[in-house]
C-alpha positions as CSV (number, residue, x, y, z in Angstrom):
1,X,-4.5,10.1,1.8
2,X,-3.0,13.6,0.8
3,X,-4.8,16.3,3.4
4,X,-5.5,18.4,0.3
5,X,-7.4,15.5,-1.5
6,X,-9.2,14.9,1.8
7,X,-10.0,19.0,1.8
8,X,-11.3,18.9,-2.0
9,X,-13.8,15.9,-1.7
10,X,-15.1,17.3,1.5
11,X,-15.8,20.1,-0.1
12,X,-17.1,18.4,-3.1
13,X,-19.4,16.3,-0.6
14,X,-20.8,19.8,1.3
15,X,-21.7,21.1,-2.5
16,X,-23.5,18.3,-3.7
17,X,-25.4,18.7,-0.4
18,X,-26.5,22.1,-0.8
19,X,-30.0,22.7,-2.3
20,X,-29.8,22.8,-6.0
21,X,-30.4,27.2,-5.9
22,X,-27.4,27.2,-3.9
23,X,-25.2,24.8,-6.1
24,X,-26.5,27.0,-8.9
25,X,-25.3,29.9,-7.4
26,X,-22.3,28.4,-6.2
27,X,-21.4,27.2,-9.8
28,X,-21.0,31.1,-11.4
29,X,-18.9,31.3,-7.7
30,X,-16.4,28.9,-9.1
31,X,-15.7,30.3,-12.7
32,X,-13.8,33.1,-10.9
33,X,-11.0,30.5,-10.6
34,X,-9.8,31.4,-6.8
35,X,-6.9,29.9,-5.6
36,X,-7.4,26.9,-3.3
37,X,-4.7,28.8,-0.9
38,X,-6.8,32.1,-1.1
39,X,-9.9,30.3,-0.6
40,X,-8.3,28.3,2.5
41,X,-7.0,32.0,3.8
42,X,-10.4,33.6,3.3
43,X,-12.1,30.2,5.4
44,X,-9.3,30.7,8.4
45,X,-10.0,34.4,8.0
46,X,-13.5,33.8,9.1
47,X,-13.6,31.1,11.4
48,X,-11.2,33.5,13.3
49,X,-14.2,36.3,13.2
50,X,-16.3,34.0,14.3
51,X,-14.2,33.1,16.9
52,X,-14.7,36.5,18.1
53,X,-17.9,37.0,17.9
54,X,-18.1,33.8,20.2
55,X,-19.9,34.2,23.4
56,X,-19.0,31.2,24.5
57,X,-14.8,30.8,25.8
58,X,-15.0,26.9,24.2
59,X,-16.5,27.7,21.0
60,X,-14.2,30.6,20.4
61,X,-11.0,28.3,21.4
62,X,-12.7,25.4,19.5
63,X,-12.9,27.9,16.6
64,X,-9.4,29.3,17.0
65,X,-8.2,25.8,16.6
66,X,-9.7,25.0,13.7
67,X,-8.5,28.1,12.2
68,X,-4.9,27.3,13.4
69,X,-5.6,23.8,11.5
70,X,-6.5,25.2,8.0
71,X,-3.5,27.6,8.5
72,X,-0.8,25.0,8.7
73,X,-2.6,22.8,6.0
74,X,-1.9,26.5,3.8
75,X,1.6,26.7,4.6
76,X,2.7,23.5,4.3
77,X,0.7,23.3,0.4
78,X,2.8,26.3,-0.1
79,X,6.3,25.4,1.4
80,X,5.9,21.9,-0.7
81,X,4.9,23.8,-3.8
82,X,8.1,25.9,-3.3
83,X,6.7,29.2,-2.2
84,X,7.6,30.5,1.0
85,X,7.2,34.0,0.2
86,X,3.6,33.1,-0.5
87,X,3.7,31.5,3.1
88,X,5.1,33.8,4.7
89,X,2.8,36.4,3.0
90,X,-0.4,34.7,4.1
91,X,1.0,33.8,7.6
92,X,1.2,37.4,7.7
93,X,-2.5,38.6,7.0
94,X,-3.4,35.6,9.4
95,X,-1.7,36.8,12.0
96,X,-3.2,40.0,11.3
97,X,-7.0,38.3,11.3
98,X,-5.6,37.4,15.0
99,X,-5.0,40.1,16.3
100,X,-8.3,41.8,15.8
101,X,-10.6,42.0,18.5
């Protein structure tokens, strides 16, 4: 199955978890119509501050990793949708998000 259909129904699955206040409030959330690429960037973005805030060397590289994992999924959505500017734009700020300490 397409990674990207995998990615939607797990969200999908997480929200229809949630108590009903928080899928209430989660539902005015998704009438802003965010990109799924800007909403995968801003996920990487902060498992990576997570990852630093990590006390623990296994959890941050366990984080890291995960964060490297939702990075390629972005970049290859974006090379097969035929924008590598995009890519390269978001590889960009991700690489940035690294850097930080």
């Amino acid at each position: 199955m397409d990674p990207w259909t995998l990615l939607a129904e797990a969200r999908m699955r997480e929200w229809s978890n949630r108590p009903a206040k928080e899928r209430e409030a989660t539902q005015a959330e998704a009438l802003a119509d965010v990109p799924l690429e800007v909403q995968l960037v801003e996920d990487a973005r902060l498992i990576l501050a997570q990852a630093r805030e990590a006390r623990d060397p296994a959890e941050a590289a366990r984080l890291r990793a995960e964060a490297a994992e939702i990075e390629t999924r972005i970049m290859v959505l974006l090379e097969q949708s035929g924008r590598p500017l995009a890519a390269q734009q978001f590889a960009r700020v991700l690489a940035e998000e690294r850097q930080k300490r």
